[in-house]
N, CA, C and O atoms as a Tripos MOL2 file, in Angstrom:
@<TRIPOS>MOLECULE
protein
  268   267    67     0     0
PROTEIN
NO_CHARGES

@<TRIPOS>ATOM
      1 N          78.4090  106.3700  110.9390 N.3       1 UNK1
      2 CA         79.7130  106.2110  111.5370 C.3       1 UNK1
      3 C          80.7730  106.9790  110.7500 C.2       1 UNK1
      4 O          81.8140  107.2970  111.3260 O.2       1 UNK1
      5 N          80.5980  107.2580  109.6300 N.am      2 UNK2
      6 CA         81.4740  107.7760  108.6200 C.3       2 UNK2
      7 C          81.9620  109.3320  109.2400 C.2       2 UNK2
      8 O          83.1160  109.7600  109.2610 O.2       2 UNK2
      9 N          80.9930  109.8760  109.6240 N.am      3 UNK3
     10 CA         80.7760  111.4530  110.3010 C.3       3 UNK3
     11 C          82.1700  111.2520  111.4590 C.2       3 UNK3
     12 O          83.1250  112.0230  111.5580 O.2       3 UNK3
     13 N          81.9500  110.0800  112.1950 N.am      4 UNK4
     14 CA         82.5360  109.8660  113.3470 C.3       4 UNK4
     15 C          84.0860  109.6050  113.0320 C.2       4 UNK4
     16 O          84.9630  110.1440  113.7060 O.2       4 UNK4
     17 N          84.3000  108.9430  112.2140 N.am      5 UNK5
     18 CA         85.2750  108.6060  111.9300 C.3       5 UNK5
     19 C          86.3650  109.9880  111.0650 C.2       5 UNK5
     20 O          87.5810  109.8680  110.9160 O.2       5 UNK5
     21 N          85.7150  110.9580  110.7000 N.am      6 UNK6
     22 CA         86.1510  112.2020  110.1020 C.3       6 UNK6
     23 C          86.3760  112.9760  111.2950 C.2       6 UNK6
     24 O          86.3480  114.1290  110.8650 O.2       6 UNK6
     25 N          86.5520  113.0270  112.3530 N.am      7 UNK7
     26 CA         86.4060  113.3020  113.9450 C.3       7 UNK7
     27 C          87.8680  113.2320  113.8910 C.2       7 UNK7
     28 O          88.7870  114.0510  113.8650 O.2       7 UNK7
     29 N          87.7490  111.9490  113.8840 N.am      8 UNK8
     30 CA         89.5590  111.2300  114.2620 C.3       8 UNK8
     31 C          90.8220  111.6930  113.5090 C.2       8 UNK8
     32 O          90.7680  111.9310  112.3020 O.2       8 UNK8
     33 N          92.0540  111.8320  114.2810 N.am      9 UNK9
     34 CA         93.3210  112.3690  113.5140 C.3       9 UNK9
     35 C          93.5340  110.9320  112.3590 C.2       9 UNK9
     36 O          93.3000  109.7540  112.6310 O.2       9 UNK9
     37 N          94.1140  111.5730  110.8590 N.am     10 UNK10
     38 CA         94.2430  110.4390  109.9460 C.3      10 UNK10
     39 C          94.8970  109.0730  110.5930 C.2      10 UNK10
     40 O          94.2730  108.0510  110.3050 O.2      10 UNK10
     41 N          96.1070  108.8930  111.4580 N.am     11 UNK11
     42 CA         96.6780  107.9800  112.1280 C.3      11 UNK11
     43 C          95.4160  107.3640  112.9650 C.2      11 UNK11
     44 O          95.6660  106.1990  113.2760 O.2      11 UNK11
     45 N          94.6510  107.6250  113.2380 N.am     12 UNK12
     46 CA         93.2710  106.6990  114.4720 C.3      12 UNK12
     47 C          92.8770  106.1580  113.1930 C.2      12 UNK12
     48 O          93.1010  105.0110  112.8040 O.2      12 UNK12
     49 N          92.0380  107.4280  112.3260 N.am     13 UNK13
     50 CA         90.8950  106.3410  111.7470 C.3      13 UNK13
     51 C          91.7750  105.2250  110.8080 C.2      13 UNK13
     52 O          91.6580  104.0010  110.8720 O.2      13 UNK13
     53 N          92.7190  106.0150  109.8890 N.am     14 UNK14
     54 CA         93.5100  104.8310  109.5100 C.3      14 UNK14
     55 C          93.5820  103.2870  110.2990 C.2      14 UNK14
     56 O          93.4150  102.1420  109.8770 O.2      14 UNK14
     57 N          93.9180  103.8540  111.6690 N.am     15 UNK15
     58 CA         93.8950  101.9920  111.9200 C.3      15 UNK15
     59 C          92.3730  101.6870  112.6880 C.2      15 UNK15
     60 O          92.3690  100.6250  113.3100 O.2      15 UNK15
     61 N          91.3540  102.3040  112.7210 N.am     16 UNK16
     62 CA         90.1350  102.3680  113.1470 C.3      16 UNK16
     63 C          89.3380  101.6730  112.0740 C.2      16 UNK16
     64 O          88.4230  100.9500  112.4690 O.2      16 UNK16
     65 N          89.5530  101.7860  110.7000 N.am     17 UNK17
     66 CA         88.8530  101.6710  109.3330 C.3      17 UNK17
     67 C          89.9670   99.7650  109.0310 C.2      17 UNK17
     68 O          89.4630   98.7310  108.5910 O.2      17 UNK17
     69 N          91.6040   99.9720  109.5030 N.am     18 UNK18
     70 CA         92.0020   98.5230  109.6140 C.3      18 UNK18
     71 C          91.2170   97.4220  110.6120 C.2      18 UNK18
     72 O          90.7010   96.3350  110.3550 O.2      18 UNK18
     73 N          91.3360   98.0850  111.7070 N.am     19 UNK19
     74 CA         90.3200   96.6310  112.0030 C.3      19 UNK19
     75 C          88.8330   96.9140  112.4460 C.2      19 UNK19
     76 O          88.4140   96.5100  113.5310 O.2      19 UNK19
     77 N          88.1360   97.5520  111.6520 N.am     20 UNK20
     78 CA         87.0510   97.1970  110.6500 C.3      20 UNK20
     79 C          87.0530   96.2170  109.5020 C.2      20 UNK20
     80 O          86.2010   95.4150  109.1220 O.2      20 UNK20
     81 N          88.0090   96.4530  109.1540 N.am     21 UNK21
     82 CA         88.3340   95.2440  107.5730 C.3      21 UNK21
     83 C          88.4170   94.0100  108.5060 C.2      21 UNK21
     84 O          87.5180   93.1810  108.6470 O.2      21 UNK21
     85 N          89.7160   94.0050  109.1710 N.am     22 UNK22
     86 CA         90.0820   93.0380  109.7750 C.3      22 UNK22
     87 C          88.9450   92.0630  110.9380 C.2      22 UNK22
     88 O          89.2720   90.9540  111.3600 O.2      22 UNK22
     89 N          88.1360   92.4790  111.1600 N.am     23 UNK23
     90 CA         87.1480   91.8300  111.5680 C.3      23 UNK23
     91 C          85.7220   91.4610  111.1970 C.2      23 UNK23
     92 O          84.9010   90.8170  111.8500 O.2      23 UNK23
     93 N          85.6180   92.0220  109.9900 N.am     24 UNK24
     94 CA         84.5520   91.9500  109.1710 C.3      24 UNK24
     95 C          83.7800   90.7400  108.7700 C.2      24 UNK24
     96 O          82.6100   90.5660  108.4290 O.2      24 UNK24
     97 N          84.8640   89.9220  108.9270 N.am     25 UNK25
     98 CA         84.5200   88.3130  108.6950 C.3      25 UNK25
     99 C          83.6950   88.2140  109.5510 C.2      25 UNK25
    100 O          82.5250   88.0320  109.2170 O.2      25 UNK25
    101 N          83.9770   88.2850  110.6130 N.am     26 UNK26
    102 CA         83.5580   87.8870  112.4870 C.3      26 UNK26
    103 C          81.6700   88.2380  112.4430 C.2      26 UNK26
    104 O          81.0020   89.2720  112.4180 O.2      26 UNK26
    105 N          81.3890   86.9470  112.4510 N.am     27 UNK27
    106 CA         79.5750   87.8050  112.5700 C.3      27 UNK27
    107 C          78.8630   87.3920  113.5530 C.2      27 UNK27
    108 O          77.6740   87.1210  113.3810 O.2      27 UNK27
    109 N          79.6270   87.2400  115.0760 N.am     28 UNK28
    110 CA         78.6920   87.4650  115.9600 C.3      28 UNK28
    111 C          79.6910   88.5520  117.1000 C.2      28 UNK28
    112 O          80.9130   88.6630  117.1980 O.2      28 UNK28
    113 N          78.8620   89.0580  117.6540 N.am     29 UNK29
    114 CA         79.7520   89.8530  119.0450 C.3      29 UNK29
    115 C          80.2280   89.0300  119.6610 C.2      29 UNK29
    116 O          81.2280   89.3760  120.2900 O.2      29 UNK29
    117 N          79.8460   87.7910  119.7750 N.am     30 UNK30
    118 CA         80.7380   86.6080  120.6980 C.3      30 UNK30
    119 C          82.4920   86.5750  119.8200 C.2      30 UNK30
    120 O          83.6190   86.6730  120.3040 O.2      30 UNK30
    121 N          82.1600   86.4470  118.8060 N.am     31 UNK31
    122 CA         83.3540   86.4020  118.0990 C.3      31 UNK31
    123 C          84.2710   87.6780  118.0170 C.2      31 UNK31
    124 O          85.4990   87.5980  117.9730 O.2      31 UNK31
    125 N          83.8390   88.4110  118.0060 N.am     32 UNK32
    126 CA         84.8080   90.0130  117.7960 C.3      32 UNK32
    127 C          85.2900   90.0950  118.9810 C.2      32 UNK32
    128 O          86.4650   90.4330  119.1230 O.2      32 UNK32
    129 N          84.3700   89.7620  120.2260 N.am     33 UNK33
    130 CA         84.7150   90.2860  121.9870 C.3      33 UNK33
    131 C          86.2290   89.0890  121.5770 C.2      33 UNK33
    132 O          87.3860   89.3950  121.2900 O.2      33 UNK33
    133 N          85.6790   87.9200  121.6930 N.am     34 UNK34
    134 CA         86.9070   86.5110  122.0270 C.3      34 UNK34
    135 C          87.9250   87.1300  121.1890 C.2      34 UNK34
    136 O          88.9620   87.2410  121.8430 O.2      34 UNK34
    137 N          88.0670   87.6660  119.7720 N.am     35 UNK35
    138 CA         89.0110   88.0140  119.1480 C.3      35 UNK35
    139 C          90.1910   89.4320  119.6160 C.2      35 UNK35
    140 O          91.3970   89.6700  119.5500 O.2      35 UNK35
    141 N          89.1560   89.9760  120.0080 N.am     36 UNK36
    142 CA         89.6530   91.7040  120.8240 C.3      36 UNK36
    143 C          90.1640   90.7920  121.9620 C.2      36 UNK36
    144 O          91.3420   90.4580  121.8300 O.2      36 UNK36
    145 N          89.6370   90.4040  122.8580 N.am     37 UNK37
    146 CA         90.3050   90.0960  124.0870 C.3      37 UNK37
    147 C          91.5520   89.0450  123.8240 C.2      37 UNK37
    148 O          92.5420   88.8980  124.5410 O.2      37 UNK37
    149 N          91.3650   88.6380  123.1010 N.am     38 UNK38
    150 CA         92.6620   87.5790  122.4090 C.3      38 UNK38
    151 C          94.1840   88.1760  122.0740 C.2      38 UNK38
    152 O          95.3080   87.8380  122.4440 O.2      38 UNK38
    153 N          93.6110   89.3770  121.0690 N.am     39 UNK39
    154 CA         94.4710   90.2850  120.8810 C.3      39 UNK39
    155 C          94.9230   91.2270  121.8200 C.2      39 UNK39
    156 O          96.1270   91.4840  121.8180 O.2      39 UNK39
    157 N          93.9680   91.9520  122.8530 N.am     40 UNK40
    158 CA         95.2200   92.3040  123.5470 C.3      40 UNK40
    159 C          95.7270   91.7830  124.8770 C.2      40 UNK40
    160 O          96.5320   92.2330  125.6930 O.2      40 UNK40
    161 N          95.1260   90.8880  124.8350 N.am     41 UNK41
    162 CA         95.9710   89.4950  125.8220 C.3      41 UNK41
    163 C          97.9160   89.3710  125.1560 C.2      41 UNK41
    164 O          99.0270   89.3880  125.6850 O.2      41 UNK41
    165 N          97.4570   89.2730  123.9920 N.am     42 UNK42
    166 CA         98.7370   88.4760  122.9130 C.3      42 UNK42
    167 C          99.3650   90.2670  122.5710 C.2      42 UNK42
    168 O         100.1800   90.1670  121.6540 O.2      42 UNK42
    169 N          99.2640   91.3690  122.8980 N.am     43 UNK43
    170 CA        100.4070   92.2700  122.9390 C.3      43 UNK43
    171 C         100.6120   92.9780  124.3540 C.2      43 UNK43
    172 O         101.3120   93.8790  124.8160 O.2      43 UNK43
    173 N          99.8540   92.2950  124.6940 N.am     44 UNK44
    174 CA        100.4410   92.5080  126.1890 C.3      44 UNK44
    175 C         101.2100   93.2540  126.9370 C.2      44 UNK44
    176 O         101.0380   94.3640  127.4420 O.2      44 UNK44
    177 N         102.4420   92.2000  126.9530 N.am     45 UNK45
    178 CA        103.8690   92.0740  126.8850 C.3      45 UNK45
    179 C         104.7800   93.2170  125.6650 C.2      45 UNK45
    180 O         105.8880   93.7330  125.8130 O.2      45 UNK45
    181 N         103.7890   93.3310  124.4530 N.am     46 UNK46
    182 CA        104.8030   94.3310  123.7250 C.3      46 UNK46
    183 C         105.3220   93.0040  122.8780 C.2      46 UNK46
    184 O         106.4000   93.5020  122.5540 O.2      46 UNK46
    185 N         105.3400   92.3000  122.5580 N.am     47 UNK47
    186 CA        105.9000   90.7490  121.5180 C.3      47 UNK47
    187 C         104.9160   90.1430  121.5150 C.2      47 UNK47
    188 O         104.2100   89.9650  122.5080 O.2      47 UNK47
    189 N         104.6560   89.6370  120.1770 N.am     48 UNK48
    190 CA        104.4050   88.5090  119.3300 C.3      48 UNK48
    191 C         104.8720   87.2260  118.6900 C.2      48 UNK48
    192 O         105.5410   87.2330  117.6570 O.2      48 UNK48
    193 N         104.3270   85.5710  119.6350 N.am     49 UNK49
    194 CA        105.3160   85.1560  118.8440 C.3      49 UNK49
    195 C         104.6310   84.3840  117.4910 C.2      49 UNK49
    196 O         103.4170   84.4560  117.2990 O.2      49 UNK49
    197 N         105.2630   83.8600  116.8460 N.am     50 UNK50
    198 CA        104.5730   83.7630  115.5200 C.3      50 UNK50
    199 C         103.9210   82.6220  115.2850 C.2      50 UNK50
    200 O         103.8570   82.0710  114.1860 O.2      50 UNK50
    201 N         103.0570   81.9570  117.0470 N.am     51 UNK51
    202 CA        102.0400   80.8930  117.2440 C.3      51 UNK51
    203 C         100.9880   81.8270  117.5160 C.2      51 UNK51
    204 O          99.8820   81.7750  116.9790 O.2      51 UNK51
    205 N         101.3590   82.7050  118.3820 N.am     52 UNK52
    206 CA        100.3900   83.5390  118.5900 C.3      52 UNK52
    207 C          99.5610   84.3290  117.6230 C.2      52 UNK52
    208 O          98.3390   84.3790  117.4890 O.2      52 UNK52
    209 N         100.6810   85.0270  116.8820 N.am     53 UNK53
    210 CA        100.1110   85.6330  115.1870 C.3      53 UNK53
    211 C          99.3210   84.4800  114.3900 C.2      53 UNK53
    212 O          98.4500   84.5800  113.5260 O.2      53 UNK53
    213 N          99.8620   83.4590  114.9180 N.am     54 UNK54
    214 CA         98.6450   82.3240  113.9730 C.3      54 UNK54
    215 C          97.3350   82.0670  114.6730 C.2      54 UNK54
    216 O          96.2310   82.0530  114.1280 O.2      54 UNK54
    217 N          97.6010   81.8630  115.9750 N.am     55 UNK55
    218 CA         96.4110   81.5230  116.8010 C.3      55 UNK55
    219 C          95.1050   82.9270  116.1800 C.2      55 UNK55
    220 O          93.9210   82.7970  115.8690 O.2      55 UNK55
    221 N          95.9310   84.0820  116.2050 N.am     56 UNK56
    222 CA         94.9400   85.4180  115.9910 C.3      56 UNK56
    223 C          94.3530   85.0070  114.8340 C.2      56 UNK56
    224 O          93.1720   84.6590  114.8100 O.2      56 UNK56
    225 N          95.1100   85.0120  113.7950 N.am     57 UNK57
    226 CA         94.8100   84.9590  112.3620 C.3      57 UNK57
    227 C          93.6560   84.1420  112.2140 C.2      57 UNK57
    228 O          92.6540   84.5280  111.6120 O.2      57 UNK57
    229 N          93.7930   82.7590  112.8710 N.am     58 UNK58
    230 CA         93.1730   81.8190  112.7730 C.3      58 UNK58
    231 C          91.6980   81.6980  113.3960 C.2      58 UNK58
    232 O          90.7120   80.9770  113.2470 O.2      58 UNK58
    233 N          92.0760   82.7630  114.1500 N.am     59 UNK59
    234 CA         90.7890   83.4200  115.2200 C.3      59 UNK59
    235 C          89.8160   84.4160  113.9860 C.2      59 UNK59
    236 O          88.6330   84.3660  113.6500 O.2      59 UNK59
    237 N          90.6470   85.0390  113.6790 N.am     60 UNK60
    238 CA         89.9880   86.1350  112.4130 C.3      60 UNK60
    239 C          89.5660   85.6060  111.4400 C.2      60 UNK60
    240 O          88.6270   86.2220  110.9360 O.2      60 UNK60
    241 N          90.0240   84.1880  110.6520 N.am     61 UNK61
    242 CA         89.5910   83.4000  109.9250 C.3      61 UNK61
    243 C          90.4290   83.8130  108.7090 C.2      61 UNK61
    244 O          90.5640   82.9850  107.8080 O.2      61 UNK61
    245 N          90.8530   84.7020  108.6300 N.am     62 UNK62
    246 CA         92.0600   85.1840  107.3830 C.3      62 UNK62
    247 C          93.4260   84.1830  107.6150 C.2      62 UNK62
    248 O          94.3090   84.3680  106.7780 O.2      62 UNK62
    249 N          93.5770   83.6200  108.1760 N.am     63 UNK63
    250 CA         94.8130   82.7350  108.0700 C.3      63 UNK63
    251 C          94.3830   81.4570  107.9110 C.2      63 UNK63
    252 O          93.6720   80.8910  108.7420 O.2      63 UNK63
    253 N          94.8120   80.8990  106.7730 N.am     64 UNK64
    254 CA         94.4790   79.4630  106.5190 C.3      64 UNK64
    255 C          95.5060   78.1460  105.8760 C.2      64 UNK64
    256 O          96.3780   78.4620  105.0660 O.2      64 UNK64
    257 N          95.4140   77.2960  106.1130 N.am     65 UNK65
    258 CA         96.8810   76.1560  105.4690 C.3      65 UNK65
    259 C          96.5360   76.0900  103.5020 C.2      65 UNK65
    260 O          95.5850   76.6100  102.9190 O.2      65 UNK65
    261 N          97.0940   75.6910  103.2030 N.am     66 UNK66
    262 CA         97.1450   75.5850  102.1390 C.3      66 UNK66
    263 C          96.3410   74.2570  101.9230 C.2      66 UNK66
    264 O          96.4030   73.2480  102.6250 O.2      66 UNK66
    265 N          95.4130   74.5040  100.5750 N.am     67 UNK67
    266 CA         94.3110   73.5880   99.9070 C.3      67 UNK67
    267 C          94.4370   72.5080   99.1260 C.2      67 UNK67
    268 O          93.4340   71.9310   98.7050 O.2      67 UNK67
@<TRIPOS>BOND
     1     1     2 1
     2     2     3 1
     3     3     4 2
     4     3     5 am
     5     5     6 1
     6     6     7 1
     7     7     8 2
     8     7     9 am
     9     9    10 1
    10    10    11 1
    11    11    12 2
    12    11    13 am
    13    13    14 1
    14    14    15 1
    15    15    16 2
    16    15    17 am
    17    17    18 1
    18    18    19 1
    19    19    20 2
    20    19    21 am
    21    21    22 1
    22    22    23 1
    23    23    24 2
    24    23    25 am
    25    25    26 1
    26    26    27 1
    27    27    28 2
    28    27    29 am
    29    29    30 1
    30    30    31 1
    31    31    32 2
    32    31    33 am
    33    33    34 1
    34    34    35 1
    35    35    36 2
    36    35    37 am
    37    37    38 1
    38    38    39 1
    39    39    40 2
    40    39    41 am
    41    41    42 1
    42    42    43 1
    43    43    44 2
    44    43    45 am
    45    45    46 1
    46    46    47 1
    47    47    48 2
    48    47    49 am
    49    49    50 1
    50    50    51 1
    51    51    52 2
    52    51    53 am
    53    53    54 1
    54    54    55 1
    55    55    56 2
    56    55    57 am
    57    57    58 1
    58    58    59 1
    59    59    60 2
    60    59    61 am
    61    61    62 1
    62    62    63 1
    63    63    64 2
    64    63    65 am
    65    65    66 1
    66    66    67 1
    67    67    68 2
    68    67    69 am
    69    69    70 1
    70    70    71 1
    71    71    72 2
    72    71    73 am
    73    73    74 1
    74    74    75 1
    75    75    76 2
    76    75    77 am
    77    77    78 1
    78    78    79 1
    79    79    80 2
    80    79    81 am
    81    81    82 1
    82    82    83 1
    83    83    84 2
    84    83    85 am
    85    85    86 1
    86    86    87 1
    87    87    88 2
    88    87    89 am
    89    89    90 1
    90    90    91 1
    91    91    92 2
    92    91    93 am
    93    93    94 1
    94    94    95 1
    95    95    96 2
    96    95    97 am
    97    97    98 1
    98    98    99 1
    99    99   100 2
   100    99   101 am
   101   101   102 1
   102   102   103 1
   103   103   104 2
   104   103   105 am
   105   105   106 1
   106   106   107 1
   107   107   108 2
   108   107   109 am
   109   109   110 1
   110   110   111 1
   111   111   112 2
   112   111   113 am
   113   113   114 1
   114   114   115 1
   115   115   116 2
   116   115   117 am
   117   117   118 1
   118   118   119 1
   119   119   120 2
   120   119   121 am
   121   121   122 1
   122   122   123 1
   123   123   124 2
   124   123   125 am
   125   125   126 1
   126   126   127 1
   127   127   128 2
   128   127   129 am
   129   129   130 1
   130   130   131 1
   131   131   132 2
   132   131   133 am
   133   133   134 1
   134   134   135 1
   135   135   136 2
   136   135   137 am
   137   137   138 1
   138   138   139 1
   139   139   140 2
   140   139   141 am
   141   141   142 1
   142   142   143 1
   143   143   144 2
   144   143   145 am
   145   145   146 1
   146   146   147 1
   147   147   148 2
   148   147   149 am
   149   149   150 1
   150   150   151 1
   151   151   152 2
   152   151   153 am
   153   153   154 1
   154   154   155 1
   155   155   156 2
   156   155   157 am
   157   157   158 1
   158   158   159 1
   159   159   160 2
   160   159   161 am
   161   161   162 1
   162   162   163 1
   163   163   164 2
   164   163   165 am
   165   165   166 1
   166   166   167 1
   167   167   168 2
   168   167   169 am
   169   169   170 1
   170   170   171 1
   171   171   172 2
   172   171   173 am
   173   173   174 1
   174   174   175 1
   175   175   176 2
   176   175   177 am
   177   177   178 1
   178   178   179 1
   179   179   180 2
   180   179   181 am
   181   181   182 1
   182   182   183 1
   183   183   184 2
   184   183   185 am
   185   185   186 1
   186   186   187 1
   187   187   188 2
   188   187   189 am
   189   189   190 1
   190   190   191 1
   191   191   192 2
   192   191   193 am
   193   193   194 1
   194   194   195 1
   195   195   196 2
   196   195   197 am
   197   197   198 1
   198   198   199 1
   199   199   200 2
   200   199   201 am
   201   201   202 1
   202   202   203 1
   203   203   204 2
   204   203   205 am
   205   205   206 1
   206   206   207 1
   207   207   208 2
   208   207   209 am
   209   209   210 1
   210   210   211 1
   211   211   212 2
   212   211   213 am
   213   213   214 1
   214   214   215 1
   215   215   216 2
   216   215   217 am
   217   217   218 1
   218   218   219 1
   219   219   220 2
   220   219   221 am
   221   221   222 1
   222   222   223 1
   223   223   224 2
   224   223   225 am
   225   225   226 1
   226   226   227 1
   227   227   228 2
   228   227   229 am
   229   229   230 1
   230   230   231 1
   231   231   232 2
   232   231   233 am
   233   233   234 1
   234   234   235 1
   235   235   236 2
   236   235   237 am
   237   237   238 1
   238   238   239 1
   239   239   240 2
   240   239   241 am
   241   241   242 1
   242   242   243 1
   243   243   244 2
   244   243   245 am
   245   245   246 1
   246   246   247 1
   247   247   248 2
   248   247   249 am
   249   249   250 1
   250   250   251 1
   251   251   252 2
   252   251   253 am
   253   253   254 1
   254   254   255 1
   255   255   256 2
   256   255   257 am
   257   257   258 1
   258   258   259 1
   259   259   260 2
   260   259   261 am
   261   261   262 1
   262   262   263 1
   263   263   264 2
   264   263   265 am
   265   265   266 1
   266   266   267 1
   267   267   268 2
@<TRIPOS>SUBSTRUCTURE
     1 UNK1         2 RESIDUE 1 A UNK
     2 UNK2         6 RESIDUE 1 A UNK
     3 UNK3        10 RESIDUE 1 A UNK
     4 UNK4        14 RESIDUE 1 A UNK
     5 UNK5        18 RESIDUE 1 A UNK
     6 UNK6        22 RESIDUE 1 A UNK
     7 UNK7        26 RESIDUE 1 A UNK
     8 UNK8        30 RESIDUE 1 A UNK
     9 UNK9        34 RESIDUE 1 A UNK
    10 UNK10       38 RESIDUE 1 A UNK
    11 UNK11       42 RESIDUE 1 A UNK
    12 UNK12       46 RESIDUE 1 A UNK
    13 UNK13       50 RESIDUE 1 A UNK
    14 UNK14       54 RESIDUE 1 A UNK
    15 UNK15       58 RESIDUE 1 A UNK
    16 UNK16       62 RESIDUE 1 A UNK
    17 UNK17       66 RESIDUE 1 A UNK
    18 UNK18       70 RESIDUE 1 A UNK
    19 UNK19       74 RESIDUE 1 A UNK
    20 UNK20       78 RESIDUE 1 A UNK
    21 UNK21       82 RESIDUE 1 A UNK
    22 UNK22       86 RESIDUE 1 A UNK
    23 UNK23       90 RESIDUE 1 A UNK
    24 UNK24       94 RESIDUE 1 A UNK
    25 UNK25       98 RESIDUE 1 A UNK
    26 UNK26      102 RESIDUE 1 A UNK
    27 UNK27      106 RESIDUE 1 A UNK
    28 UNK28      110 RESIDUE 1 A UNK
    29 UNK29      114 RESIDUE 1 A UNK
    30 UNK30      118 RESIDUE 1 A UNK
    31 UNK31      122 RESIDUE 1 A UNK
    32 UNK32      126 RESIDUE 1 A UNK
    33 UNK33      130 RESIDUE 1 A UNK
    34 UNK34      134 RESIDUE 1 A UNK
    35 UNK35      138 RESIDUE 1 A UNK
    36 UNK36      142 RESIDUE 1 A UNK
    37 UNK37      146 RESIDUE 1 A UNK
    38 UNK38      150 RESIDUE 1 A UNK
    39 UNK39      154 RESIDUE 1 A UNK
    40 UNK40      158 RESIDUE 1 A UNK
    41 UNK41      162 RESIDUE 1 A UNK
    42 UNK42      166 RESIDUE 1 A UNK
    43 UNK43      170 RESIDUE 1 A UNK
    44 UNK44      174 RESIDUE 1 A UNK
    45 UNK45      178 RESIDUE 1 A UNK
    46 UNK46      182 RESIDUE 1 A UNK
    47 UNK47      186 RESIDUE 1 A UNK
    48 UNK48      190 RESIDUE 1 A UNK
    49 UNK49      194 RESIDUE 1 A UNK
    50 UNK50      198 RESIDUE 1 A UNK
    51 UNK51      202 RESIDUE 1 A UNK
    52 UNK52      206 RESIDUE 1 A UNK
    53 UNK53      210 RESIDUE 1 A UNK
    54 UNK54      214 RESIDUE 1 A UNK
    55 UNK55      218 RESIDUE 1 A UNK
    56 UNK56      222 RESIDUE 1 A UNK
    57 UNK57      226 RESIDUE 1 A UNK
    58 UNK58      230 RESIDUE 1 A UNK
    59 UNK59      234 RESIDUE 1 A UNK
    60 UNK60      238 RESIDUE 1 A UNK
    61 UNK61      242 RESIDUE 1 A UNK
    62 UNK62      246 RESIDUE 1 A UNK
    63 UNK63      250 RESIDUE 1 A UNK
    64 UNK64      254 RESIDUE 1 A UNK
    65 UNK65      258 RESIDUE 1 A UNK
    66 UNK66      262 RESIDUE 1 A UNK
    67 UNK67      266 RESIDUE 1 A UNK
């Protein structure tokens, strides 16, 4: 994939290689599809509100309450 990604103008893979990170947690395709479709359900519109940024987060598993 690395080849592929040297393809792309720096602005793609830059955010191509972000959510790679950003979903990395996610270890089934059930989970990445529900998360992708989540996300662009929730920019939709072009706004975010900051239940929604949690709902995602919380979806990604990187957002968590304090321990």
């Amino acid at each position: 994939m690395n080849w592929l990604l040297k393809l792309l103008p720096q602005d793609k893979r830059a955010l191509l290689e972000l959510a790679i990170r950003i979903t990395a947690s996610l270890d089934t395709g059930r989970e990445r599809t529900e998360v992708a479709r989540y996300g662009a359900e929730m920019l939709k519109d072009g706004k975010v509100t900051v239940g929604e940024w949690a709902k995602f987060g919380s979806k990604l598993g990187v957002l968590r309450g304090p321990h």
